[in-house]
C-alpha positions as CSV (number, residue, x, y, z in Angstrom):
1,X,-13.3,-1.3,-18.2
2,X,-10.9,-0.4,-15.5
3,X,-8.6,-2.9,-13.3
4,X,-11.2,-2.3,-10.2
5,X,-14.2,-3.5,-12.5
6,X,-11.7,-6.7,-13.8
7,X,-11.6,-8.1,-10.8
8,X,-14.5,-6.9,-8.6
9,X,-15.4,-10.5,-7.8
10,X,-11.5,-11.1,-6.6
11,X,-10.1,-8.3,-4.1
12,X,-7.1,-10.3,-3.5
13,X,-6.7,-11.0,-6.9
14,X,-7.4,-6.9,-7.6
15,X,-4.8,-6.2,-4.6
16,X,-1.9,-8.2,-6.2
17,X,-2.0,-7.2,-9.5
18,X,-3.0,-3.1,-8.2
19,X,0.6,-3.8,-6.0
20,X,2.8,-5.7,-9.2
21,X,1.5,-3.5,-11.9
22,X,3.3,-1.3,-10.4
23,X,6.9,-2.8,-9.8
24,X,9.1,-1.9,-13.2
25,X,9.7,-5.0,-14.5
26,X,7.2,-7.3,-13.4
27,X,3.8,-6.7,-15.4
28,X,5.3,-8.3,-19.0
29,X,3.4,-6.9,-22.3
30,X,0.5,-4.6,-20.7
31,X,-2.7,-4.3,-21.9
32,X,-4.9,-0.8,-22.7
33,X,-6.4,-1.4,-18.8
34,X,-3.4,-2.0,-17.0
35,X,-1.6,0.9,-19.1
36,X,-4.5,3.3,-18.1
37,X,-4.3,1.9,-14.4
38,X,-0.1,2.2,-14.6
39,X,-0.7,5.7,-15.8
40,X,-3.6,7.1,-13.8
41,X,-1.1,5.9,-10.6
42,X,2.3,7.3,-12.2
43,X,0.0,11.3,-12.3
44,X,-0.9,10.7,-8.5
45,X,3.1,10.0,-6.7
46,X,6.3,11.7,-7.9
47,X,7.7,8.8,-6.0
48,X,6.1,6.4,-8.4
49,X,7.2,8.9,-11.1
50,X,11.1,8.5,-10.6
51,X,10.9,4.4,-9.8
52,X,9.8,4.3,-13.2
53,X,12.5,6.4,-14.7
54,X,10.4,9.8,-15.3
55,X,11.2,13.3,-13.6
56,X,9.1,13.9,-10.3
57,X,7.6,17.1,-12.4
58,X,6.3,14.7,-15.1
59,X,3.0,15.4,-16.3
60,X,3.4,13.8,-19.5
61,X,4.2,9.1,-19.8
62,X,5.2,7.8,-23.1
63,X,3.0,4.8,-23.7
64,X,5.9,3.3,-25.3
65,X,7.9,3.9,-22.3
66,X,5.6,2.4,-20.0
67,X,5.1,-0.7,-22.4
68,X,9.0,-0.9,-22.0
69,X,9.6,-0.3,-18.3
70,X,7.0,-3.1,-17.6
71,X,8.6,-5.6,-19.2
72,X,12.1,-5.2,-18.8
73,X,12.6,-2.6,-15.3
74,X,13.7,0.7,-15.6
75,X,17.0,1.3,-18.1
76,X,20.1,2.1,-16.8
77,X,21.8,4.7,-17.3
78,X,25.3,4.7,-18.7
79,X,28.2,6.5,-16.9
């Protein structure tokens, strides 16, 4: 099942969580759909790729990372 076919009966519902899922932070515990969605969106933008903490180059996400950034935002980095 993919988020699209989650909420096919609910585009505004399907626009909301398509726009949130993808704010680091704001998702909370993911599950296995909005991890593939989070993913399948973080191999399309190198902008999307840095928000969420990875190298523009990325080609490979940590599942654990994602899990992490979703919940808590981006770490920060110590100086």
């Amino acid at each position: 099942m993919t988020l699209q076919e989650r909420h096919a009966n609910n585009p505004w519902l399907l626009t909301f969580y398509e726009e949130g899922l993808l704010e680091p932070g704001w998702a909370g515990e993911l599950d296995d759909v909005e991890l593939e969605y989070i993913k399948s969106e973080l191999m399309k933008s190198p902008s999307l790729r840095r928000r969420w903490g990875f190298r523009p180059s990325a080609k490979r996400f940590s599942e654990s990372y994602i899990r992490v950034v979703a919940m808590q935002g981006v770490p920060r980095k110590k100086k």
